[in-house]
C-alpha positions as CSV (number, residue, x, y, z in Angstrom):
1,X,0.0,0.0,0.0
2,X,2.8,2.5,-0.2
3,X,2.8,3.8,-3.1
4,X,-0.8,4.3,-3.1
5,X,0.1,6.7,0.3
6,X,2.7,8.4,-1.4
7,X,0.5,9.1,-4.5
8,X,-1.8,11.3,-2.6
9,X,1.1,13.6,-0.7
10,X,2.3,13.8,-4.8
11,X,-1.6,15.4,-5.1
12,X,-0.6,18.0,-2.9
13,X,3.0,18.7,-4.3
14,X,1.8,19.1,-7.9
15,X,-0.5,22.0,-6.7
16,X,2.6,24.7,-5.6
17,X,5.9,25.4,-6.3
18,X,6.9,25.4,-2.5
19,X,4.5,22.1,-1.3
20,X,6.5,19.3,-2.0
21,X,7.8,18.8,1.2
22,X,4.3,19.2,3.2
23,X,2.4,16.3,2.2
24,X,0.7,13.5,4.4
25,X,1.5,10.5,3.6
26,X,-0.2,7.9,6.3
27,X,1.9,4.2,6.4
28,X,4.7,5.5,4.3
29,X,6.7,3.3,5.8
30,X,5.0,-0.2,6.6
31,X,6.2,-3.5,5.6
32,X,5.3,-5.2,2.0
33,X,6.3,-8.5,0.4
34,X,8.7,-8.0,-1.6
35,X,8.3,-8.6,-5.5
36,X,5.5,-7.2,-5.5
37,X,4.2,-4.7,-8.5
38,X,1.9,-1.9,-8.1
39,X,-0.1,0.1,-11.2
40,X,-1.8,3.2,-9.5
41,X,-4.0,5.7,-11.1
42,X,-6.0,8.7,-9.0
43,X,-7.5,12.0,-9.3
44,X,-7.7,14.6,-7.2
45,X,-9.1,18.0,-6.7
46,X,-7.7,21.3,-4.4
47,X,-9.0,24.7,-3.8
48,X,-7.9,27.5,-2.3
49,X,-4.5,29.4,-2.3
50,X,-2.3,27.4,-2.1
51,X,-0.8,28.7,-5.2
52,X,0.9,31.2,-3.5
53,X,3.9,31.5,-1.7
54,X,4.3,34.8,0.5
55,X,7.3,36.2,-1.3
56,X,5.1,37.0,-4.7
57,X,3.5,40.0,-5.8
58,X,-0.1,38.0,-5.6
59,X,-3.1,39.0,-3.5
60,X,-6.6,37.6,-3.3
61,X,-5.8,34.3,-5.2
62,X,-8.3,31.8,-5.1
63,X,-8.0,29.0,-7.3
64,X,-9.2,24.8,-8.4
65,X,-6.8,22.4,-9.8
66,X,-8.0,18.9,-10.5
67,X,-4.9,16.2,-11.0
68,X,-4.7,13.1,-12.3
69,X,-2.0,10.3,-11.6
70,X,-0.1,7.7,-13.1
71,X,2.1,5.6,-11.3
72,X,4.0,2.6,-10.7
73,X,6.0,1.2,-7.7
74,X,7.9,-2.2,-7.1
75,X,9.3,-3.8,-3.8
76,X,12.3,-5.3,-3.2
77,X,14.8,-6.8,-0.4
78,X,18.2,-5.4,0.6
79,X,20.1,-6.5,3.5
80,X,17.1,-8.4,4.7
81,X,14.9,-5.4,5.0
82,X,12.2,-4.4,2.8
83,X,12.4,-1.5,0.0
84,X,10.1,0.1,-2.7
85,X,10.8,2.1,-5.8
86,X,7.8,4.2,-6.9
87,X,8.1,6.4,-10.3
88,X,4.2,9.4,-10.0
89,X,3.3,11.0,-13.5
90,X,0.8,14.0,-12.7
91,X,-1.4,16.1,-15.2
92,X,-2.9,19.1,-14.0
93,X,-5.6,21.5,-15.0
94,X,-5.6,24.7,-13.0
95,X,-7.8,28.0,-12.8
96,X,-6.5,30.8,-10.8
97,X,-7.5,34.2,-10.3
98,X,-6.3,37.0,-8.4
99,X,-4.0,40.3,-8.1
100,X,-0.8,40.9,-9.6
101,X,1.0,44.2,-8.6
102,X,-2.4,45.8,-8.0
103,X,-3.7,44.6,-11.6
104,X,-6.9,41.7,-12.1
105,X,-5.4,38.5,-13.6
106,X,-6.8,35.1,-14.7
107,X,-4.6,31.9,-15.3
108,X,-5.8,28.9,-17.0
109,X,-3.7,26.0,-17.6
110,X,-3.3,22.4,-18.2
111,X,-0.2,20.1,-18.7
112,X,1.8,17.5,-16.9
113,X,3.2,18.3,-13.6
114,X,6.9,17.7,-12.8
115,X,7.2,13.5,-12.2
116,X,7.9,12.5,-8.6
117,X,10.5,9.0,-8.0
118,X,10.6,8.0,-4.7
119,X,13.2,5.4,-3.3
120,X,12.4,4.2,0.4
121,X,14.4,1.3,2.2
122,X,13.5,0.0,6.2
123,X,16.4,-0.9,8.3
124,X,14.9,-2.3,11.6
125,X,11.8,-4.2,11.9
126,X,10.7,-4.7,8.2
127,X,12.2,-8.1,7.3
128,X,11.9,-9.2,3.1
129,X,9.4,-11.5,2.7
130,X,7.1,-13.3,0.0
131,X,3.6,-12.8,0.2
132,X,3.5,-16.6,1.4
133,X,6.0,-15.7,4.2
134,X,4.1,-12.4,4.7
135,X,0.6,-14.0,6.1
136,X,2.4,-14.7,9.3
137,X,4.3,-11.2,10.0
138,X,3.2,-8.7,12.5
139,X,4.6,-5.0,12.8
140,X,6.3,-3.9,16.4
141,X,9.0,-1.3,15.3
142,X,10.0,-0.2,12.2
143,X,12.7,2.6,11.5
144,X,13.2,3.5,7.7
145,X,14.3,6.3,5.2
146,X,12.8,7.6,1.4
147,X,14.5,10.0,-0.7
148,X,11.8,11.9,-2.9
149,X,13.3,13.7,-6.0
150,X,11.1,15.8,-8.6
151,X,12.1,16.7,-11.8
152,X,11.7,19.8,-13.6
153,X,9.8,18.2,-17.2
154,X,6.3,19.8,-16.4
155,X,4.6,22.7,-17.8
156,X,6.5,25.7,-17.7
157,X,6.5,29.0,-18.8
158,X,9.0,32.0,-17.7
159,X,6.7,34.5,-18.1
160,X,3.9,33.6,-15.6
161,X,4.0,33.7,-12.1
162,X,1.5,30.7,-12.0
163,X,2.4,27.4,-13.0
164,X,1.6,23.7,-13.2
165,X,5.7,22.5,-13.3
166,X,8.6,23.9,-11.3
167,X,11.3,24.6,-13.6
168,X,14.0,23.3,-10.9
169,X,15.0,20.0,-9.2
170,X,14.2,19.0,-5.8
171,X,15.4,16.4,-3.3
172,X,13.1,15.3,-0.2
173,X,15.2,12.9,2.6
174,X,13.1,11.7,5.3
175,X,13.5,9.4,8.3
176,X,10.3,6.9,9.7
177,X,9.3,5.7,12.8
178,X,6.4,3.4,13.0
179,X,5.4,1.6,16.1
180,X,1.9,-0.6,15.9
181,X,0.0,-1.3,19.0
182,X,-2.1,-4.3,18.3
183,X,-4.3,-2.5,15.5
184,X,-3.6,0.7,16.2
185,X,-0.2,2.4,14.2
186,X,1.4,5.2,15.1
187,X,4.3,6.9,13.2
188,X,6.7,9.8,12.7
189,X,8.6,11.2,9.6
190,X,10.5,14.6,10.1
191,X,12.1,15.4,6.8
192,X,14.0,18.7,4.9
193,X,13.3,19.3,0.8
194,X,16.2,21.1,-1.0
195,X,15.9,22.7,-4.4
196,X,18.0,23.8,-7.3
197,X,17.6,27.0,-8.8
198,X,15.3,27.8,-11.1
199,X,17.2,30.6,-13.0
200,X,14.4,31.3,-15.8
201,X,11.8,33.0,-13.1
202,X,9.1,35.7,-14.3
203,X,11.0,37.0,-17.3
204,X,14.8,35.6,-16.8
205,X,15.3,36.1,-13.3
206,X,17.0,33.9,-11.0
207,X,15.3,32.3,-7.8
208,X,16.4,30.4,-4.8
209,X,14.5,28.9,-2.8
210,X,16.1,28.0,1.3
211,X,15.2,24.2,2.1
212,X,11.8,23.4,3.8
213,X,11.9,21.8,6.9
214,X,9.1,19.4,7.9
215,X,7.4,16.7,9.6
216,X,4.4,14.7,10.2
217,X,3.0,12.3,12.4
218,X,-0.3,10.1,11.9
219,X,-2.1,7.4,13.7
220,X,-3.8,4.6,12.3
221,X,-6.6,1.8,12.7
222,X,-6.2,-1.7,10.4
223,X,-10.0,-3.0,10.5
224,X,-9.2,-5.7,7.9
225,X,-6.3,-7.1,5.7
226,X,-5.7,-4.3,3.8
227,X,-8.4,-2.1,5.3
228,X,-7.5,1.2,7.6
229,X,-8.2,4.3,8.5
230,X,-6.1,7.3,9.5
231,X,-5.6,10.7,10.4
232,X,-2.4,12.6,10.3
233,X,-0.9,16.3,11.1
234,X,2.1,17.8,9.6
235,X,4.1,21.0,10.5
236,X,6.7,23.3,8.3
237,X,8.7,25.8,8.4
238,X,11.8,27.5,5.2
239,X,11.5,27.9,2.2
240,X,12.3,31.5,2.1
241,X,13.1,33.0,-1.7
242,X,15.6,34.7,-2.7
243,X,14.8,36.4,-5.9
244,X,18.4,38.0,-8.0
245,X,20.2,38.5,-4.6
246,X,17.0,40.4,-3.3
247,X,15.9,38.0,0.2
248,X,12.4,38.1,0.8
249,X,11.3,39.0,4.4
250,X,8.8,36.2,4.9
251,X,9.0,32.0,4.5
252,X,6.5,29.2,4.5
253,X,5.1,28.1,8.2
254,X,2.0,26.4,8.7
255,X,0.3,23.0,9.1
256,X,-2.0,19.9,7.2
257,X,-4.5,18.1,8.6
258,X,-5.4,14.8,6.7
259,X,-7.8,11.9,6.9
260,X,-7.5,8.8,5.1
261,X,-9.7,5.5,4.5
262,X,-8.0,2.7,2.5
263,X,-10.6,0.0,1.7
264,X,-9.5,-3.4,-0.4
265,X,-11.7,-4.5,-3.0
266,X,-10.4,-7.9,-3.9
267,X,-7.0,-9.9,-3.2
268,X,-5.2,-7.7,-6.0
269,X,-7.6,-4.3,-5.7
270,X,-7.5,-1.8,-3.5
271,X,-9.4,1.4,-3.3
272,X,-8.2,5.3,-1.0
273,X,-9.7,7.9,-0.4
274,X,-8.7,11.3,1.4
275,X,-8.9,14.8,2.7
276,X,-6.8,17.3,3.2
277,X,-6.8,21.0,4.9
278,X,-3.9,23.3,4.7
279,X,-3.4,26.4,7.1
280,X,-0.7,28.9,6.7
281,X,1.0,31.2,9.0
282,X,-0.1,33.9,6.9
283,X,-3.4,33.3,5.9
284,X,-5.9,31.8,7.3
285,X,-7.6,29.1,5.4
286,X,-4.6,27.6,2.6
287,X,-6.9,24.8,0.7
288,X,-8.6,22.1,0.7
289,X,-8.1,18.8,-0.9
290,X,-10.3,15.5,-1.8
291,X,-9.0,12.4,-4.0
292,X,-9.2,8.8,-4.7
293,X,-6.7,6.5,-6.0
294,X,-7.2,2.5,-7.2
295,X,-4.2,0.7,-7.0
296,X,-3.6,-3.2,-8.9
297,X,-1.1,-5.1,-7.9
298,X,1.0,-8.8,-9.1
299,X,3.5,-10.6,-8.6
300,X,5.9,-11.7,-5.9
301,X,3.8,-15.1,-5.6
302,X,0.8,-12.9,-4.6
């Protein structure tokens, strides 16, 4: 089910330049057999402002985006611990409208959003299995890492403020704690996002962007195999710009609140659905975001 988790955290990263590193991602680091192969596909819709970081000359922005996703994630053994590689393709449609320097503007665009590869390995308490070997494992402790990395081949364009891609790389480590409690999981994932420049900003400037600090914790019910329900919190703080050597005197700081129901449909189906709110420091509603996502997966001797 992890890739499925991480799909809906990409939901929120394709909707702002800055959000990448303040998704939820509930179970992101779980135990799966190993072997396994997982085709995702999702759609999800935000609105709101969370277009907008504080250091741009925008005011009044509201906004929807609907996404769709594409993805696809395999799990593997390393050192007797469990791993997953996960490759998210997102397309976007967005519709913005707000002030620029005082002036009305509109933005409507579509295209895909910059792709999302996620590596994640377990070191303590996630031991590689097959699915046959699987049935009998339960989760105590498990201590992990994931290295998210976008890269800058969405929809671009140097001479709007607003847009669907980035135009610059970034790289997301992250450490996990998960402890279960009978059914009950609870976890822990504090993580920093870096970025390149992205030197083609609003007419051939150059901006920078400081690294984004973050982390989230969530707790978790399993009802069934393959069946849970969550709810998860996440805090973050950076991410100030720098825009030709001129600092802005304001960063990102604020929270997400997220709820989360995963539901199996048959041995190899499983269906998620989720909410997210977004509050920032200097506004005070961000967005609000629904989705589902379907996930197939084969293999492994599943």
């Amino acid at each position: 089910m992890r890739l499925i988790t991480v799909a809906a955290g990409t939901f929120i990263g394709v909707l702002s330049t800055t959000l990448h590193a303040q998704d939820l991602e509930p179970r992101a680091y779980s135990n799966s057999p190993i072997g396994l192969n997982f085709v995702i596909a999702g759609y999800g819709y935000a609105t709101g402002t969370v277009l907008t970081d504080p250091s741009l000359p925008l005011e009044n922005v509201s906004n929807e985006t609907h996404v769709g996703v594409l993805g696809f994630s395999r799990t593997f053994g390393a050192f007797g611990q469990s791993g997953q590689f996960g490759l998210i393709v997102p397309y976007a449609s967005l519709a913005a409208k707000g002030f620029v320097f005082g002036l009305p503007q509109a933005r409507y665009v579509d295209g895909f959003a910059d792709p999302a590869f996620r590596l994640s390995m377990n070191f303590v308490g996630a031991p590689a299995m097959t699915a046959a070997e699987f049935k009998n494992y339960r989760q105590d402790f498990i201590f992990g890492m994931s290295l998210r990395v976008t890269a800058p081949l969405g929809q671009y364009d140097e001479d709007k403020l607003v847009n669907i891609g980035t135009n610059r790389w970034s790289f997301k480590p992250e450490i996990g704690f998960s402890k279960a409690f009978g059914a009950w999981t609870v976890e822990l994932a504090p993580g920093v996002t870096f970025y390149t420049d992205n030197g083609d900003f609003f007419g051939g400037k150059t901006r920078k962007v400081a690294p984004l600090y973050a982390v989230q914790s969530g707790l978790s019910y399993t009802f069934a195999p393959g069946g849970w329900a969550a709810l998860n919190a996440g805090y973050f703080k950076g991410a100030r710009t720098t825009v030709d050597k001129v600092e802005s005197d304001v960063e990102e700081q604020g929270i997400r609140f997220g709820m989360t129901l995963a539901l199996p449909v048959n041995r190899y189906q499983s269906v998620k659905l989720y909410s997210i709110s977004g509050y920032n420091a200097h506004r005070e509603h961000d967005f609000q975001a629904f989705g589902i996502a379907w996930q197939y997966r084969w293999g492994g001797g599943f």
